[in-house]
C-alpha positions in Angstrom: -18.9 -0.7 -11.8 -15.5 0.0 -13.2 -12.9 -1.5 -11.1 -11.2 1.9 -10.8 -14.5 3.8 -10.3 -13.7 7.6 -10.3 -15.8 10.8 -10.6 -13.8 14.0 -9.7 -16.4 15.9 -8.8 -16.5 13.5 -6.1 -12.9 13.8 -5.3 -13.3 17.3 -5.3 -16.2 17.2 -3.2 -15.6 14.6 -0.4 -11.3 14.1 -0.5 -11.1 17.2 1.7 -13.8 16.1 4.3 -12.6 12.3 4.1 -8.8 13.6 4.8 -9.9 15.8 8.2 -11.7 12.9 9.3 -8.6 10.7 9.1 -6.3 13.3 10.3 -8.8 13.9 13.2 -9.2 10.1 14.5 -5.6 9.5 14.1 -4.9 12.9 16.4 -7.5 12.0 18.8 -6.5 8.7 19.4 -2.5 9.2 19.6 -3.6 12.1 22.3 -5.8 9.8 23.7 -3.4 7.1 24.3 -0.5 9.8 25.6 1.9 9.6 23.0 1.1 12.9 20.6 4.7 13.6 19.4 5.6 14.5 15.6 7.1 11.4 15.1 4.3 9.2 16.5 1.8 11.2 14.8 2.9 10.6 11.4 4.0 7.0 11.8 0.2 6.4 13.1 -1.6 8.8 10.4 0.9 7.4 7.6 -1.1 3.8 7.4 -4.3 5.1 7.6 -3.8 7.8 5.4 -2.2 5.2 2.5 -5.2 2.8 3.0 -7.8 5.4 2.5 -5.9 6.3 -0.8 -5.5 3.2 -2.1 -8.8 1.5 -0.8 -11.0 5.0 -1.5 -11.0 5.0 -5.5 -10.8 1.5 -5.8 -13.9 0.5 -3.3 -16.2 2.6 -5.1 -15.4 5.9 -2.3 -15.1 8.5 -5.5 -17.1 6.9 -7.9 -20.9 7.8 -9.3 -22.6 6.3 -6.6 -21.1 8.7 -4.2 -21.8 11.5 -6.3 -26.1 10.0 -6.6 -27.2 10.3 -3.4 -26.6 11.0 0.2 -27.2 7.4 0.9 -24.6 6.6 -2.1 -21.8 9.0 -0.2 -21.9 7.7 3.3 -22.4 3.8 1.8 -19.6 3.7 -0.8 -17.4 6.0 2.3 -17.6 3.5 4.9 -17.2 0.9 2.7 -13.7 2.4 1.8 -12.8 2.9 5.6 -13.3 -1.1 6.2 -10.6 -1.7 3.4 -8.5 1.5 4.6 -8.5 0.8 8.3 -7.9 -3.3 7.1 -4.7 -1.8 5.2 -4.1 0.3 7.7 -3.8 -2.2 10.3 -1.5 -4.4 8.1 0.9 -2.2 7.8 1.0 -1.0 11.0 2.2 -4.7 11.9 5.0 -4.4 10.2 8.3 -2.9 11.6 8.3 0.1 10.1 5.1 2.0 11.4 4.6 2.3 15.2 2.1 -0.1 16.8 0.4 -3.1 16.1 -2.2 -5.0 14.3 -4.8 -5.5 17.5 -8.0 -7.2 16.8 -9.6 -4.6 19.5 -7.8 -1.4 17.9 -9.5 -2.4 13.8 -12.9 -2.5 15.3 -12.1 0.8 17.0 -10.5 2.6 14.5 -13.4 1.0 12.2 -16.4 2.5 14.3 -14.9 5.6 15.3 -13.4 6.2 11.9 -16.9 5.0 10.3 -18.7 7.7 12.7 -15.8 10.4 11.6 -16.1 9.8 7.6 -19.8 9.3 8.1 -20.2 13.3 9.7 -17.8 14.8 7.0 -19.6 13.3 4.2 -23.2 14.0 5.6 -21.7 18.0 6.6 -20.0 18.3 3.2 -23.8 17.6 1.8 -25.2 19.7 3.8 -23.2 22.5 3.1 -23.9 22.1 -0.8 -27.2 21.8 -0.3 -27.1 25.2 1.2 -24.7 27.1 -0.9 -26.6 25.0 -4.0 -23.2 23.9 -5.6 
């Protein structure tokens, strides 16, 4: 495995999927907790969202193996979301995003966002397997 592992018809196929299920477990939680304003939003999603970027290509989440088997996706996917919600957590202990770096709130984020990636990769299969493309 290339250390920059990259197949875009697996960008292309699980990006827009992998993105909802951030946006989604970031809005769910910040209403969840009482705080869903803009601001607060962003500065939440903004962490989670860089991790997954950075982490994604680099752990293998667009690469071959996602692209081999359903297995492959939902592996190399929540492989990337324990990097990206690790990097996610980091920065949010800094000063500039809202929050903190909890223990309690990484194993959180990791399972629910785990679940979240896990059910847009498995429903972006699905659907290809039914419209064959």
């Amino acid at each position: 495995m290339d250390l920059f592992d990259v197949d875009g018809r697996a960008v292309v196929r699980f990006l827009p999927g992998d993105l909802l299920a951030v946006f989604a477990l970031v809005l769910i939680g910040t209403i969840n907790h009482g705080s869903l304003t803009a601001e607060r939003y962003a500065g939440v999603l903004i962490p989670f969202l860089v991790g997954w970027l950075v982490v994604a290509p680099l752990a293998g989440g667009y690469g071959r193996r996602a692209m081999e088997s359903t297995r492959g996706a939902l592996v190399v996917g929540l492989a990337s979301w324990l990097g990206a919600d690790f990097v996610g957590q980091i920065l949010r202990g800094t000063e500039t995003f809202p929050g903190n770096a909890d223990p309690v709130f990484f194993l959180v984020a990791l399972v629910f966002g785990g679940i979240f990636l896990a059910v847009a990769r498995f429903g972006t299969l699905v659907v290809v397997d039914l419209t064959g493309n």
